[in-house]
C-alpha positions in Angstrom: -31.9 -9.5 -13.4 -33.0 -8.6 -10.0 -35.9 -10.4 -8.7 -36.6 -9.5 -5.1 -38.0 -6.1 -4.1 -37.4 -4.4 -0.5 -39.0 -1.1 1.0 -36.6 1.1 2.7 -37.4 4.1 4.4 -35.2 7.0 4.8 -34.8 9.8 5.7 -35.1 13.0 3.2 -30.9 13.6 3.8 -29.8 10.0 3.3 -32.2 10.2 0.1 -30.3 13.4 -0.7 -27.0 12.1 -0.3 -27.4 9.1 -2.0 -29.3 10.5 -4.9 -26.0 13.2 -5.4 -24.1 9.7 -5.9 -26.3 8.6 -8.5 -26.8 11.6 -10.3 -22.4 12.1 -9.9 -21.9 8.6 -11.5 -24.6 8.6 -13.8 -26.4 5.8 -12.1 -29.9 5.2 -10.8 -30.8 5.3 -7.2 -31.6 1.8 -7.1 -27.6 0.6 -8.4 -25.8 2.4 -5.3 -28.2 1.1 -2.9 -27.6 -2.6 -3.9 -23.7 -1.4 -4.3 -23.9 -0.5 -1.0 -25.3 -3.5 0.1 -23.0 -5.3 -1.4 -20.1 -3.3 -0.1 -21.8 -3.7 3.5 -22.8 -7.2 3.4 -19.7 -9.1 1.2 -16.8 -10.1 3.0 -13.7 -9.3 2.6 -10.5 -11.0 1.7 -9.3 -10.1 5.1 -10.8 -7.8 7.7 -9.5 -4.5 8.3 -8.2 -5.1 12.0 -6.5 -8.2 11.5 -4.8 -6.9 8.7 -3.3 -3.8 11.0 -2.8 -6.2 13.7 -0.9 -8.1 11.7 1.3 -5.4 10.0 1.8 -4.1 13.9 3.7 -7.3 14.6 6.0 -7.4 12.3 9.2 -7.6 13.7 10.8 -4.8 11.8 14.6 -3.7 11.8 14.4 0.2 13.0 17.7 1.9 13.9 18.4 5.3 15.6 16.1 8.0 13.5 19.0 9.8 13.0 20.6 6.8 10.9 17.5 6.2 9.5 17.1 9.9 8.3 20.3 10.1 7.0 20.0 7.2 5.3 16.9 8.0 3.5 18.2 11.3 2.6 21.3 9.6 1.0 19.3 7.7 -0.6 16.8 10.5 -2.2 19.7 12.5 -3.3 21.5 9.3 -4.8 24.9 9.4 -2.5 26.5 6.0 -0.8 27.4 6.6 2.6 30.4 5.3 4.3 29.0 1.8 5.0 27.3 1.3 1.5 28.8 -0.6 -1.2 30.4 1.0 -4.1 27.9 1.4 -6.7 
């Protein structure tokens, strides 16, 4: 059960907006707010730029884009191509 209480004040759109939420979801005014408290406030497993920073460096094979391309098309359509293995 909750057992603090805060005053917020806001403005009459951000009211709007997040009563349209509540009223979407079936929820009360009070339950987004503390969800997006929590969403604001609880860290995550990793944070966001890290995460792209870390898929950035990956080290990747890319060949020509037209290899690539054909490749991928051979593959959608379900062909080998001449350096493929017999399937």
């Amino acid at each position: 059960m909750h057992s603090e209480r805060t005053q917020v004040l806001l403005t009459p759109a951000q009211r709007e907006r997040l009563q349209r939420i509540a009223s979407r979801e079936g929820r009360s005014l009070g339950a987004v707010i503390r969800d997006a408290v929590d969403a604001y406030t609880l860290p995550r497993a990793r944070p966001r730029g890290e995460a792209l920073q870390s898929l950035f460096a990956q080290n990747a094979p890319v060949d020509d884009w037209t290899v690539m391309k054909a490749e991928i098309e051979r593959g959608a359509l379900g062909r080998a191509g001449p350096d493929d293995p017999v399937r």
